[in-house]
VEXVEXVO-683459 format. One record per residue: residue number from 1; residue in one letter; x, y, z of N, C-alpha, C, CB in turn. Coordinates in pm, whole numbers, padded with zeros to 5 digits, always signed. Each point is the difference from the previous one (the first is absolute). Glycine has a CB too. Example, Ala and Ser with C-alpha at 12.3 -4.5 7.8 and 13.67 -1.06 7.14 Angstrom:
2
<atom 1, "a", <+01319, -00569, +00780>, <-00089, +00119, +00000>, <+00090, +00120, +00000>, <-00189, -00117, +00125>> <atom 2, "s", <+00154, +00222, -00197>, <+00082, +00119, +00006>, <-00077, +00109, +00073>, <+00118, -00063, -00215>> 
% end
This chain:
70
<atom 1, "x", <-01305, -00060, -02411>, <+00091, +00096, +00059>, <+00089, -00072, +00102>, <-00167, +00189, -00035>> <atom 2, "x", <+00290, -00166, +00043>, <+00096, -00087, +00067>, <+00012, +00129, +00093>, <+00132, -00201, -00185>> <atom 3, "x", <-00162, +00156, +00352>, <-00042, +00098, +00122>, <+00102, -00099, +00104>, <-00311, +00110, -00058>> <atom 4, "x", <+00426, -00037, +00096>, <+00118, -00003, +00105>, <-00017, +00103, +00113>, <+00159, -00073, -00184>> <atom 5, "x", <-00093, -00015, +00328>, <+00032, +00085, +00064>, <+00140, +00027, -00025>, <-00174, -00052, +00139>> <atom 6, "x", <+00245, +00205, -00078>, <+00146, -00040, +00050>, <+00026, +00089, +00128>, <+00100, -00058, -00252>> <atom 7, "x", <+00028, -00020, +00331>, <-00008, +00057, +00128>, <+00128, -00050, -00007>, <-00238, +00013, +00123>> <atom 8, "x", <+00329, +00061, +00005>, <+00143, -00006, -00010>, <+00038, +00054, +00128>, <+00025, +00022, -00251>> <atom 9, "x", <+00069, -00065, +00317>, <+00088, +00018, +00109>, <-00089, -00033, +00113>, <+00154, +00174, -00104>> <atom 10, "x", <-00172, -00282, +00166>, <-00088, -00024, +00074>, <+00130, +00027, +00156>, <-00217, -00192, -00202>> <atom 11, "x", <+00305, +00165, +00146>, <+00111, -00017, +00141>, <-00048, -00080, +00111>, <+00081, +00226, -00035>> <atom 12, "x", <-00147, -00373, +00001>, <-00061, -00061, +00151>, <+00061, -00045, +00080>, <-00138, -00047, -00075>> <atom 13, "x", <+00149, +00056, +00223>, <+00116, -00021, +00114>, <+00075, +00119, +00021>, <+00032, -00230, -00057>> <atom 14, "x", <-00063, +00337, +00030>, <+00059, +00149, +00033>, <+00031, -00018, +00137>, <-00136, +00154, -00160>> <atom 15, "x", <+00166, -00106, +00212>, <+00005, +00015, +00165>, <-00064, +00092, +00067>, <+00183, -00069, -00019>> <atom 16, "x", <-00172, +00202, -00097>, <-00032, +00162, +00057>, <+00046, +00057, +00162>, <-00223, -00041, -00162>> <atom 17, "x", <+00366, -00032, +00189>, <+00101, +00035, +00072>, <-00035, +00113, +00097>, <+00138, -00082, -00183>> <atom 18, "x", <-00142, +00238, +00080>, <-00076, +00131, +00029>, <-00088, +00037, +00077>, <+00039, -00002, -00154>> <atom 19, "x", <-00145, -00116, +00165>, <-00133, +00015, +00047>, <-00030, -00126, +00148>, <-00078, +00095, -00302>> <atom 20, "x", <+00015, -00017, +00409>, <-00020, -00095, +00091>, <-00034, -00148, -00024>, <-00050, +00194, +00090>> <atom 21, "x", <+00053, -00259, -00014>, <-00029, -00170, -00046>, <-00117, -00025, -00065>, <+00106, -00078, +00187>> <atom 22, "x", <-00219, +00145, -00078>, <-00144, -00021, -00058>, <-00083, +00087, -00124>, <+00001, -00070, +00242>> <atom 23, "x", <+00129, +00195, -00283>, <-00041, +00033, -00097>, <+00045, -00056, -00138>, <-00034, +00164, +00154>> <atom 24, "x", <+00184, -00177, -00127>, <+00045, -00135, -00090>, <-00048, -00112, -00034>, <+00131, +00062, +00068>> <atom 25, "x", <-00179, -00119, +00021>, <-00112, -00143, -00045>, <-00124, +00054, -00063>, <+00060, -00155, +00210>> <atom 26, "x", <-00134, +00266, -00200>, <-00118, +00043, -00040>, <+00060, +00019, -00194>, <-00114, +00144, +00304>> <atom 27, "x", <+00251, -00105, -00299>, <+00036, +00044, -00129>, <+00066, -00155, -00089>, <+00058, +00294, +00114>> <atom 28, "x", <-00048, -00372, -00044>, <+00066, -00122, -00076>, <-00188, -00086, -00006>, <+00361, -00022, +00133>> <atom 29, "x", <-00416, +00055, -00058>, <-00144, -00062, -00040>, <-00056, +00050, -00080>, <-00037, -00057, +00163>> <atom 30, "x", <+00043, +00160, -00204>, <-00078, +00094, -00088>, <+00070, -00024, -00166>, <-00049, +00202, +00234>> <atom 31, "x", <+00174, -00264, -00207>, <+00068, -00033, -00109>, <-00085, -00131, -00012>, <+00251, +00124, +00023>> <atom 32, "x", <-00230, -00168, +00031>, <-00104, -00159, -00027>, <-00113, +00025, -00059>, <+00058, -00112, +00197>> <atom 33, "x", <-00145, +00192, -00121>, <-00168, -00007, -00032>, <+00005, +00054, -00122>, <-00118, +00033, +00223>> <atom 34, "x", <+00225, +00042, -00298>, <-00045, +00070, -00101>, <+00055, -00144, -00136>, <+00031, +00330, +00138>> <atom 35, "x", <+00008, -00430, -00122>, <+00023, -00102, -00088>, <-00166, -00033, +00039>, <+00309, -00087, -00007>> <atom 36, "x", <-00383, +00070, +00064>, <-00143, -00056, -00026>, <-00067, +00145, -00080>, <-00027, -00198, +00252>> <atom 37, "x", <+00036, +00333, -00202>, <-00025, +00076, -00060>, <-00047, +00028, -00136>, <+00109, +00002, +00157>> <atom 38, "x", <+00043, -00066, -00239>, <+00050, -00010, -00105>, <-00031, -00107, -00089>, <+00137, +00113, +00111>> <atom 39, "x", <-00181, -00236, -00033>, <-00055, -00106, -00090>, <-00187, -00006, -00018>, <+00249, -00141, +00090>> <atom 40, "x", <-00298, +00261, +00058>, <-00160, -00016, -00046>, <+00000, +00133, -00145>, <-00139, -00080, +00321>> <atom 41, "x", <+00240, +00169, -00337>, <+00013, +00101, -00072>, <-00036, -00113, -00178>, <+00213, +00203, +00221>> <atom 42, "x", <-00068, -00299, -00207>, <+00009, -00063, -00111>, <-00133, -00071, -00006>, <+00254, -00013, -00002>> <atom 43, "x", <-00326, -00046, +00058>, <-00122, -00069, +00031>, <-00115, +00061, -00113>, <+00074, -00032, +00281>> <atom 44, "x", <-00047, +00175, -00188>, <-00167, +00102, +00000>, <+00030, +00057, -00190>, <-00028, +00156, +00365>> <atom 45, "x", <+00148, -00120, -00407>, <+00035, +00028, -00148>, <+00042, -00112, -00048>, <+00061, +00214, +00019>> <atom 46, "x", <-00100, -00327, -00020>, <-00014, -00129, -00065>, <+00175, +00027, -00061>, <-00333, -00043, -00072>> <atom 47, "x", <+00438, +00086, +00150>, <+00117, -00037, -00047>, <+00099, -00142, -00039>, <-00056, +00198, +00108>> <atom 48, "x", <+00078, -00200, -00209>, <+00085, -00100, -00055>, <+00101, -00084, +00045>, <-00055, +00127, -00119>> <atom 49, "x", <+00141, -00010, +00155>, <+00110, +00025, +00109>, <+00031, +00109, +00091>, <+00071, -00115, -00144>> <atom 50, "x", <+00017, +00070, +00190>, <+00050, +00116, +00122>, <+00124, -00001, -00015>, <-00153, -00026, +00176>> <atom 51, "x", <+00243, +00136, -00199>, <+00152, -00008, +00001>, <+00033, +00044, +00123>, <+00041, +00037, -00229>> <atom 52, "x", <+00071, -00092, +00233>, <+00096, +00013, +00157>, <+00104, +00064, -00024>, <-00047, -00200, +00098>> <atom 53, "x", <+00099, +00265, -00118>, <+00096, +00114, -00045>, <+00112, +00055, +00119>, <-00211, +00076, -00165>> <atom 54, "x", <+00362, -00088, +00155>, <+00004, +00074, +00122>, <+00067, -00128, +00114>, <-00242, +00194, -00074>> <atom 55, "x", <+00242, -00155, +00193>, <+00057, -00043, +00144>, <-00140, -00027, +00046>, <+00237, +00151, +00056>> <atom 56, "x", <-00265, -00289, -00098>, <-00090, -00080, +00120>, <+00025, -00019, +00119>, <-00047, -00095, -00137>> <atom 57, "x", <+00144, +00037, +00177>, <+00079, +00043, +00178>, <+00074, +00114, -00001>, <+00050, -00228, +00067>> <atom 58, "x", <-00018, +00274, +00084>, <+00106, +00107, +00030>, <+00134, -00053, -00040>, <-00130, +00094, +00195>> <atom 59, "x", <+00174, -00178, -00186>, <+00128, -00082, +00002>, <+00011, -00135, -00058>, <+00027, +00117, +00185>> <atom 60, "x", <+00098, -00150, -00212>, <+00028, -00145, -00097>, <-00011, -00083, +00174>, <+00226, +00067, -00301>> <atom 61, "x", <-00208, -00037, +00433>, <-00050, -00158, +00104>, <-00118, +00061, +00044>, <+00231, -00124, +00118>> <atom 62, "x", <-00324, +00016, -00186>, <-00170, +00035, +00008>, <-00030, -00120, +00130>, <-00083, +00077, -00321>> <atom 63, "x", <-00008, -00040, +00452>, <-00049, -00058, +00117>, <-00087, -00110, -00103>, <-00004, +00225, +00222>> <atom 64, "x", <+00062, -00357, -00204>, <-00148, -00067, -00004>, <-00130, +00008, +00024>, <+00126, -00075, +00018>> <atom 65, "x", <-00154, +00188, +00074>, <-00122, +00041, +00024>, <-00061, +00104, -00106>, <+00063, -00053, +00236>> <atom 66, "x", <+00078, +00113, -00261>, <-00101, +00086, -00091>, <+00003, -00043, -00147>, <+00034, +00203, +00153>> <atom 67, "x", <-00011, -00309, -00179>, <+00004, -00075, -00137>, <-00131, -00086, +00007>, <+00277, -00014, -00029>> <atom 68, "x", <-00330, -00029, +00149>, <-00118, -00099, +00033>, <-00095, +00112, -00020>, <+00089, -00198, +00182>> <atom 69, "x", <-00096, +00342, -00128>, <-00083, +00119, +00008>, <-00023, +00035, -00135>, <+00084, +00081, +00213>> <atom 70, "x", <-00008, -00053, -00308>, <-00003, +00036, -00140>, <-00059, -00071, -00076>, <+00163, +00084, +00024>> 
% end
């Protein structure tokens, strides 16, 4: 049986502008933790692959930091 994940629009480096500073960082981390999330997922269903589908960053000028984070 050929067993994939897929996941799409991750938008990493959002800013969340909207939202106070420290709730904004709680929401650009939570974008992070869920890429480990996502790979013990592929792990635990012995997946093949994982597709990436979609807006991996918020924007085409990605922070070196959050390219080292990803």
């Amino acid at each position: 049986m050929f067993v994939f994940l897929h996941t799409a629009d991750w938008q990493l480096g959002k800013p969340f502008g909207a939202f106070p500073q420290e709730k904004a960082a709680l929401l650009r981390d939570a974008r992070l933790s869920s890429i480990d999330r996502l790979a013990d997922a592929a792990r635990r269903h012995d997946a093949s692959h994982v597709v990436v589908a979609g807006d991996v960053f918020d924007g085409e000028l990605v922070a070196d930091g959050d390219i080292a984070k990803a």
